[in-house]
C-alpha positions as CSV (number, residue, x, y, z in Angstrom):
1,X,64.9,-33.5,39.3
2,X,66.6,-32.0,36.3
3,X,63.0,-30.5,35.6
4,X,62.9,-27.9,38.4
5,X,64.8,-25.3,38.2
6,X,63.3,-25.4,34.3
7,X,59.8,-25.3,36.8
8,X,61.5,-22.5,38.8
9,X,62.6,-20.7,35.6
10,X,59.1,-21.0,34.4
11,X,57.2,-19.7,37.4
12,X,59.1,-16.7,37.3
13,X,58.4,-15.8,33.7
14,X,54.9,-16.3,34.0
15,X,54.7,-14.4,37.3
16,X,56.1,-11.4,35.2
17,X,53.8,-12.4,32.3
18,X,50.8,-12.2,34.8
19,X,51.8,-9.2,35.9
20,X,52.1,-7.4,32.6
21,X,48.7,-8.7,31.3
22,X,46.9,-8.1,34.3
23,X,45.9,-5.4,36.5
24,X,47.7,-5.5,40.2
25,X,44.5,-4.8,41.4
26,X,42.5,-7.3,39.7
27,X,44.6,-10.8,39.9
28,X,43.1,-13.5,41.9
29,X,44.8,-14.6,44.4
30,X,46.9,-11.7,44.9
31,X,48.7,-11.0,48.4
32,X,48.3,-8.0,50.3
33,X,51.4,-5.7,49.4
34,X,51.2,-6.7,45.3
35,X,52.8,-10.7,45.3
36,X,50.9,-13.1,43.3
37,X,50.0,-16.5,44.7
38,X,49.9,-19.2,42.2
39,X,47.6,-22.0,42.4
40,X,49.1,-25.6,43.6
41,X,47.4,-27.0,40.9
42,X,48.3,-25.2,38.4
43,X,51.9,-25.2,39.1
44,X,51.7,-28.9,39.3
45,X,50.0,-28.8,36.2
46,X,53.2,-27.2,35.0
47,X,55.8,-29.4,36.2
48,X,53.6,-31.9,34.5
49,X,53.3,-30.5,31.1
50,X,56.6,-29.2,30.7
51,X,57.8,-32.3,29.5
52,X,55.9,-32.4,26.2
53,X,54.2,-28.7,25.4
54,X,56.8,-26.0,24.3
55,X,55.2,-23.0,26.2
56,X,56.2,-21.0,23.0
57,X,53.5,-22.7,20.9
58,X,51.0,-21.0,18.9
59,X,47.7,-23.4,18.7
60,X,46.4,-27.1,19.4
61,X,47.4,-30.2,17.2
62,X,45.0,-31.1,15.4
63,X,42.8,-34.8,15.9
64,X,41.6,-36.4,12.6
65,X,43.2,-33.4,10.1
66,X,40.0,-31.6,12.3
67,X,37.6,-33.5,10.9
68,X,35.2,-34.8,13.9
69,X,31.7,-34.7,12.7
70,X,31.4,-38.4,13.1
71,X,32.6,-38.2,16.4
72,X,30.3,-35.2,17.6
73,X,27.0,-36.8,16.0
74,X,28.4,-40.2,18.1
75,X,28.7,-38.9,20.8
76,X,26.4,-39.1,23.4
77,X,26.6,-34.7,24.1
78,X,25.3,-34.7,20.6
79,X,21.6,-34.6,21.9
80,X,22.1,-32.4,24.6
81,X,23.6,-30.2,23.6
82,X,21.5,-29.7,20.3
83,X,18.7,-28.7,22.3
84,X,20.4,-26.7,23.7
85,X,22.3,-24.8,21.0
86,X,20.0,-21.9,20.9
87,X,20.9,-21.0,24.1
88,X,24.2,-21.8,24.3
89,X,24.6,-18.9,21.1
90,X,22.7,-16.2,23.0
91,X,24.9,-16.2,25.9
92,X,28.4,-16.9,24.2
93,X,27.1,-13.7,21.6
94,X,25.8,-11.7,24.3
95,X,28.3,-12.1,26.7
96,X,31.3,-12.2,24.4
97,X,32.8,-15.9,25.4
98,X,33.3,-18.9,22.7
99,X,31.6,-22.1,23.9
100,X,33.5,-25.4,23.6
101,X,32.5,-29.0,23.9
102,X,35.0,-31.5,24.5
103,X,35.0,-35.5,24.7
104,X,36.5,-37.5,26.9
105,X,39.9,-37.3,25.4
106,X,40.0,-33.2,25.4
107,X,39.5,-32.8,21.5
108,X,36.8,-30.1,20.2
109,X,33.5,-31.2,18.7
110,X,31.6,-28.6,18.5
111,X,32.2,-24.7,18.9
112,X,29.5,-21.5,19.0
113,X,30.5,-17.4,19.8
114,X,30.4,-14.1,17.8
115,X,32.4,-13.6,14.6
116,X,34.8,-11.8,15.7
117,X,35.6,-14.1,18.8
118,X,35.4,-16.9,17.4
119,X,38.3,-16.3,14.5
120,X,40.9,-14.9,17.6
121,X,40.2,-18.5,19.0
122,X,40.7,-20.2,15.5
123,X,43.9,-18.3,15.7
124,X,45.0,-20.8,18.5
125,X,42.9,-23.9,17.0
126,X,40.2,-23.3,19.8
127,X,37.8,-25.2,17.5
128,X,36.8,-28.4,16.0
129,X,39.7,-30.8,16.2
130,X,41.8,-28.9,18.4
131,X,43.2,-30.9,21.2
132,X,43.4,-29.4,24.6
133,X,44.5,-32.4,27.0
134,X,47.6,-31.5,29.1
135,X,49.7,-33.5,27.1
136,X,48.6,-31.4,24.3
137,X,48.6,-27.9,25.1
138,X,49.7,-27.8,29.1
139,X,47.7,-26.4,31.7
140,X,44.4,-24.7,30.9
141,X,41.1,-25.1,32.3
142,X,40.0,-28.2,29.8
143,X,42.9,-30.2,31.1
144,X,42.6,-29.7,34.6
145,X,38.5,-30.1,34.9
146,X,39.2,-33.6,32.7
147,X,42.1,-34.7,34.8
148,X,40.6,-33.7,38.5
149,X,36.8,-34.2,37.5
150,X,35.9,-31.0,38.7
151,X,35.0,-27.3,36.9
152,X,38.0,-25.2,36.7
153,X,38.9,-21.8,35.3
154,X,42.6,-20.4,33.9
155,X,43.3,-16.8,34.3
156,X,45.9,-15.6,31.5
157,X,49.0,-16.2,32.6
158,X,48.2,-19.3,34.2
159,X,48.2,-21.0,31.3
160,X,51.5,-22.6,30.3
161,X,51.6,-21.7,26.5
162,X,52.3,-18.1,26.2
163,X,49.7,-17.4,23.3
164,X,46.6,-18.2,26.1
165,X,47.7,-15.5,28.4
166,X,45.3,-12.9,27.1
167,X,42.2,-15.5,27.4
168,X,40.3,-16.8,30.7
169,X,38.5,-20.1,30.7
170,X,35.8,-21.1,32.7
171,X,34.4,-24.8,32.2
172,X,33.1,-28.2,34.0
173,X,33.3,-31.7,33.0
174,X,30.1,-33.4,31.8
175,X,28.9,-36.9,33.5
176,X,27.0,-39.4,32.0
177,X,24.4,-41.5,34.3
178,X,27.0,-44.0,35.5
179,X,29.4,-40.8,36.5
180,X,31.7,-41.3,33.8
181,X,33.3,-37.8,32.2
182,X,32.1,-37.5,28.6
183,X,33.7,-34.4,28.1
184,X,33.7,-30.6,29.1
185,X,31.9,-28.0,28.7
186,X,33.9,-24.3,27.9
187,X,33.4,-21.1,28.5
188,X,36.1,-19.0,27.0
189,X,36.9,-15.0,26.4
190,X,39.7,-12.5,26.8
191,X,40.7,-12.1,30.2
192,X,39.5,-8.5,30.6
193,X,35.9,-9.7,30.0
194,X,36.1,-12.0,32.5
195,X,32.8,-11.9,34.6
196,X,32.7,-13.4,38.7
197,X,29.1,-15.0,36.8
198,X,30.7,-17.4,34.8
199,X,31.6,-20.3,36.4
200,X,27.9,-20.4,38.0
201,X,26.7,-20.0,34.1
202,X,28.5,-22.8,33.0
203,X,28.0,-25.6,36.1
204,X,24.1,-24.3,35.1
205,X,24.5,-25.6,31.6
206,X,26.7,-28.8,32.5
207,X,23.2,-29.2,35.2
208,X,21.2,-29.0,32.0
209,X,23.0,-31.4,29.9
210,X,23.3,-34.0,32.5
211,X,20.2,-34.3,33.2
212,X,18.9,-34.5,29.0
213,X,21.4,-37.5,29.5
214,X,19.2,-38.4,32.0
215,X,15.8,-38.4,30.3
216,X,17.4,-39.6,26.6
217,X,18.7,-42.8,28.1
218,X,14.8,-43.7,28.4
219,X,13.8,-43.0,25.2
220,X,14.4,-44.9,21.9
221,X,17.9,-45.1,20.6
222,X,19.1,-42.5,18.9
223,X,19.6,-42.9,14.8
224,X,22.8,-41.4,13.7
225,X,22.4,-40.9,10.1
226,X,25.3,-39.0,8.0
227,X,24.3,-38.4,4.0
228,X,26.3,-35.5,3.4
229,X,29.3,-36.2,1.0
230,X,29.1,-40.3,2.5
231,X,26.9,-42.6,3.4
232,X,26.6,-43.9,7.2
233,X,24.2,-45.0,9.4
234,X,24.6,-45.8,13.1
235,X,22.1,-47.4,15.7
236,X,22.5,-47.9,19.3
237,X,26.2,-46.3,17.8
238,X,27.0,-49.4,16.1
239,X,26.8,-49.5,12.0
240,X,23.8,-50.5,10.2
241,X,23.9,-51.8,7.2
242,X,21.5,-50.9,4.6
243,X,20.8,-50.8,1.0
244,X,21.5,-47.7,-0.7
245,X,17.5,-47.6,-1.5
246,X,16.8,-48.1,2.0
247,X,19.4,-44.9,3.0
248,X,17.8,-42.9,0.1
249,X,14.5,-43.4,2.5
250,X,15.8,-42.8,5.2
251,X,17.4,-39.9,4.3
252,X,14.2,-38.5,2.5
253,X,12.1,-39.0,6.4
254,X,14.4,-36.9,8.4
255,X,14.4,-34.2,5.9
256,X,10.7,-34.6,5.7
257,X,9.8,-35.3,9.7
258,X,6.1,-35.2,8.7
259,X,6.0,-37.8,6.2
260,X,4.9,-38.8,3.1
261,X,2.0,-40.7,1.5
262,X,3.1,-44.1,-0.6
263,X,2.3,-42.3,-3.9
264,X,4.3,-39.5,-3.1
265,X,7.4,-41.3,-1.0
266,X,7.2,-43.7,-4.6
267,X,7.7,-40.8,-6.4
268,X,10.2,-39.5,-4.8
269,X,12.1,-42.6,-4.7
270,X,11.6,-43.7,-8.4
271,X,10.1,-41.4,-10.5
272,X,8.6,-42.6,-13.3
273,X,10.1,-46.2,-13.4
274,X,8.4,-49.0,-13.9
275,X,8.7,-50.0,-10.2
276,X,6.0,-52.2,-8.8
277,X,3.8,-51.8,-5.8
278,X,5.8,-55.0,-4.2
279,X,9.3,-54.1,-4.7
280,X,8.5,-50.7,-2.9
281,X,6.6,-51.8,0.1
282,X,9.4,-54.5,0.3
283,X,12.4,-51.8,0.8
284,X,9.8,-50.4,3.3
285,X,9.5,-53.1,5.4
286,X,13.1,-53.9,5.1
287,X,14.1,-50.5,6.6
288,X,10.9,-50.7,9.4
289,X,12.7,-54.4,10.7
290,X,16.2,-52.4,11.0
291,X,15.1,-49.7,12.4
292,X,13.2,-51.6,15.1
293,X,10.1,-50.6,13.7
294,X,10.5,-46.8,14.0
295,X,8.5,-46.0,11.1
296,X,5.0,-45.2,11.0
297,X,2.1,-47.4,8.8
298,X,0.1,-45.7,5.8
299,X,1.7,-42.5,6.0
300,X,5.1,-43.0,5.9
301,X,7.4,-41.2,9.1
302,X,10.3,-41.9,11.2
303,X,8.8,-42.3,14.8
304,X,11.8,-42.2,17.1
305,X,14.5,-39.2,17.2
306,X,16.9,-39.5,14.3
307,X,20.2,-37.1,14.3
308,X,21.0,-36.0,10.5
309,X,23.5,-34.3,9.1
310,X,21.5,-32.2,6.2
311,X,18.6,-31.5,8.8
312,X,21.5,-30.3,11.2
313,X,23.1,-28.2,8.4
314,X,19.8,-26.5,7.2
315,X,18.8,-25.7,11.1
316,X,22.2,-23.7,11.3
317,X,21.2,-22.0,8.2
318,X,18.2,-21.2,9.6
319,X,19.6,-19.7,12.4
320,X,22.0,-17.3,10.6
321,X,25.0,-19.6,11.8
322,X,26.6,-20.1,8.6
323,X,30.2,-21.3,10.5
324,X,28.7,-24.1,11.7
325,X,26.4,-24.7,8.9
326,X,30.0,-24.7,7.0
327,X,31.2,-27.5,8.9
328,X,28.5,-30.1,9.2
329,X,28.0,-29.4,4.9
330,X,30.9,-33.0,3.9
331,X,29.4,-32.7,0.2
332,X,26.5,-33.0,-2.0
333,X,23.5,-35.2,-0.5
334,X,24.2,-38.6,-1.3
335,X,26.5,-38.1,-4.1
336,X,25.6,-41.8,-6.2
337,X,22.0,-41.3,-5.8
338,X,19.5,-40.8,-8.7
339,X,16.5,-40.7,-6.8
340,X,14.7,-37.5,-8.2
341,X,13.8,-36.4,-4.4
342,X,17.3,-37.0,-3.1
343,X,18.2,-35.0,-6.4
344,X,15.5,-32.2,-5.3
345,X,16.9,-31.9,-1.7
346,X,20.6,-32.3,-2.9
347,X,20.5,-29.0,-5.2
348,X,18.2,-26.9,-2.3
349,X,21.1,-27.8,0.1
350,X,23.9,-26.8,-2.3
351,X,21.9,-23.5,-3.4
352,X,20.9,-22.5,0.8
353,X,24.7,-23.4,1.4
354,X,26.3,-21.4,-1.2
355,X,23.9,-18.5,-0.9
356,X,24.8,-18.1,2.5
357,X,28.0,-18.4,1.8
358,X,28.1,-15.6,-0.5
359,X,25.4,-13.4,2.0
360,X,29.0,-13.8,4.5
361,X,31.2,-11.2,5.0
362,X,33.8,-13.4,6.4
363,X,36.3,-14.5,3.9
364,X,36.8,-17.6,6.1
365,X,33.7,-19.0,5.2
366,X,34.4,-18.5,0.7
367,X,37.6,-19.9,1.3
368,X,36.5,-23.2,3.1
369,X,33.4,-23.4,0.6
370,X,35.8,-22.8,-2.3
371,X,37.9,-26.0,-1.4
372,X,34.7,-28.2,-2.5
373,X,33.7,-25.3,-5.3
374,X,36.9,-25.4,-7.2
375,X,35.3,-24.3,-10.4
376,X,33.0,-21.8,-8.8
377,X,34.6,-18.8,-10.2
378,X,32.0,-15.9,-8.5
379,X,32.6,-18.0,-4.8
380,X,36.8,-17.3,-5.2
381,X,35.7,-13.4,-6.5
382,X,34.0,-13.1,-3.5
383,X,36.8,-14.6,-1.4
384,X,39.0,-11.9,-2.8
385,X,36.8,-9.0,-2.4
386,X,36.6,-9.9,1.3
387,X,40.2,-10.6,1.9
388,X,42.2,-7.8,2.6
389,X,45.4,-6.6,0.6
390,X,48.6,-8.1,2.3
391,X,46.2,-11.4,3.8
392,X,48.4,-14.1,2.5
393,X,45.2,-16.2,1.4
394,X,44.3,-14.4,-1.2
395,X,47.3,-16.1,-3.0
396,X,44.8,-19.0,-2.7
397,X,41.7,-17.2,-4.0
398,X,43.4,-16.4,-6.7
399,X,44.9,-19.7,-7.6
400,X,41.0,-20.7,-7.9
401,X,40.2,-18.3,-9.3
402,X,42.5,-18.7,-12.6
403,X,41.7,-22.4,-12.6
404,X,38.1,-22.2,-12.5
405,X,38.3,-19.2,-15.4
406,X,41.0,-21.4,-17.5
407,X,38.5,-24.1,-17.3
């Protein structure tokens, strides 16, 4: 009981606050005569959340210190949403939204949009790691599809935390075969670009999705393979344990999808060490009997889908998408190896990342390069030119800056 007239208090303010941020004319739900109707669910999403979300915060929490790669290429959207990525970027650019994917638990794995939308939803951790359960961040539209199961939208002011109330949100939850939620999918913008085509958009792409889940559940288990900055290697999502030879092949066949002759796969592998024929074929057949056989005979090639994190990262680049590029890039390719084509692909990655990187005009994208670059002196120059005079990061530009040039 002691929480209602706290409700009652709230419902007022954010009647007012709807009122200021939106036109009379335009507010859903609105009565005849000007009084706005407030959804039942959403005001019981309130009295819920008021118990743990100050409505006067200014982003998510963060899962993981926002590290989730490992949980995005785990999950089982990973696929689906991949193929789909192209799309997904033309209509969140074209349309000026941010597109989200959730899991289960409401935390961000993967984010696309414009530049310019895409940092205002940064601003309120609308991005990788982010949580946006109700326990986390009150009522908005990823809470209430993953706690009622169906799509939802949030129209400014509905949200509880007063920093949403110039965005609308328009998303659906995503079901695997067995009708289990695996997450949502997020359609987000400023509430004066809201469109009545949205919501039919994004049950569309959760239509999609679902049914790639569909189809992928017949074909061969996916082959989760992360070789940027660590070493891991999931089948069927369980760990696999390999030899590091045996990753440094792997890792060479998904960057090289069609293959490689012995000789040249040898080379690759070993250079000119005295390695003989055996010892080679042996690490081959060792990797074939793990993977279940998924690679070819003679000419050497993966033959069922593999998800890697360097393929991932040099598609983004590909794409122009350096953000995301940004994020999948955990380090150097398999930092202990020696292998001279591991060494080959590790300094064409770090060259294609720190090019584009330096092509940016976003200062976001130096800065988070520069944390791995600490000595890279021209990266931090060109986080400073691009930061403007009173941004308070330039303080640590600059601190890079004099290291790297001390050193």
């Amino acid at each position: 009981m002691s929480q209602r007239p706290d409700l009652t208090r709230r419902r007022a303010v954010l009647e007012h606050e709807w009122s200021r941020w939106v036109p009379r004319l335009s507010v859903p739900g609105t009565r005849p005569g000007g009084t706005v109707t407030l959804r039942h669910e959403v005001t019981e999403s309130w009295a819920r959340s008021l118990g743990s979300v100050d409505p006067g915060r200014d982003s998510a929490p963060v899962t993981d210190g926002g590290r989730v790669h490992q949980r995005w290429t785990s999950s089982p959207l990973y696929g689906p949403v991949s193929a789909l990525a192209g799309e997904l970027h033309s209509i969140a650019e074209d349309a000026g939204f941010v597109t989200a994917v959730t899991d289960e638990s409401g935390t961000i794995l993967w984010t696309c949009g414009g530049a310019t939308m895409r940092r205002r939803a940064e601003r309120v951790n609308f991005a990788p790691g982010g949580r946006w359960d109700e326990q986390a961040m009150g009522t908005n539209a990823l809470s209430l599809a993953l706690r009622t199961g169906r799509p939802s939208s949030v129209f400014s002011a509905e949200h509880l935390v007063s920093a949403l109330h110039g965005w609308v949100c328009y998303c659906a939850p995503v079901r695997g075969g067995d009708g289990r939620v695996l997450g949502v999918l997020d359609l987000s913008t400023t509430w004066d670009r809201s469109h009545p085509l949205a919501m039919s958009t994004v049950r569309s792409l959760v239509s999609t999705i679902e049914a790639r889940l569909t189809t992928e559940v017949s074909r061969p288990a996916r082959l989760l393979l992360t070789c940027l900055g660590s070493e891991q290697v999931l089948h069927e999502r369980r760990p696999l344990p390999l030899r590091p030879r045996q990753v440094e092949i792997l890792t060479l066949l998904a960057l090289e999808p069609e293959g490689y002759s012995p000789q040249r796969l040898r080379a690759a592998l070993y250079g000119d060490r005295p390695v003989t024929s055996s010892t080679f074929k042996a690490e081959i057949s060792h990797l074939r009997r793990a993977l279940g056989g998924a690679i070819s005979a003679r000419h050497y090639a993966l033959t069922a889908p593999v998800s890697c994190d360097a393929v991932d990262v040099l598609r983004a680049l590909e794409q122009g998408d350096t953000d995301t590029a940004l994020g999948l890039y955990g380090g150097p390719l398999l930092p202990r190896s020696e292998a001279p084509g591991i060494e080959e692909w590790r300094t064409r990655l770090e060259v294609a990342v720190r090019e584009a990187v330096l092509a940016s005009t976003r200062p976001e994208h130096a800065l988070r390069y520069g944390e791995r670059a600490p000595y890279d002196a021209e990266i931090h120059e060109h986080a400073l030119r691009l930061l403007g005079p009173g941004d308070t990061r330039r303080a640590i530009a600059t601190g890079r800056l004099t290291t790297a040039l001390r050193d």
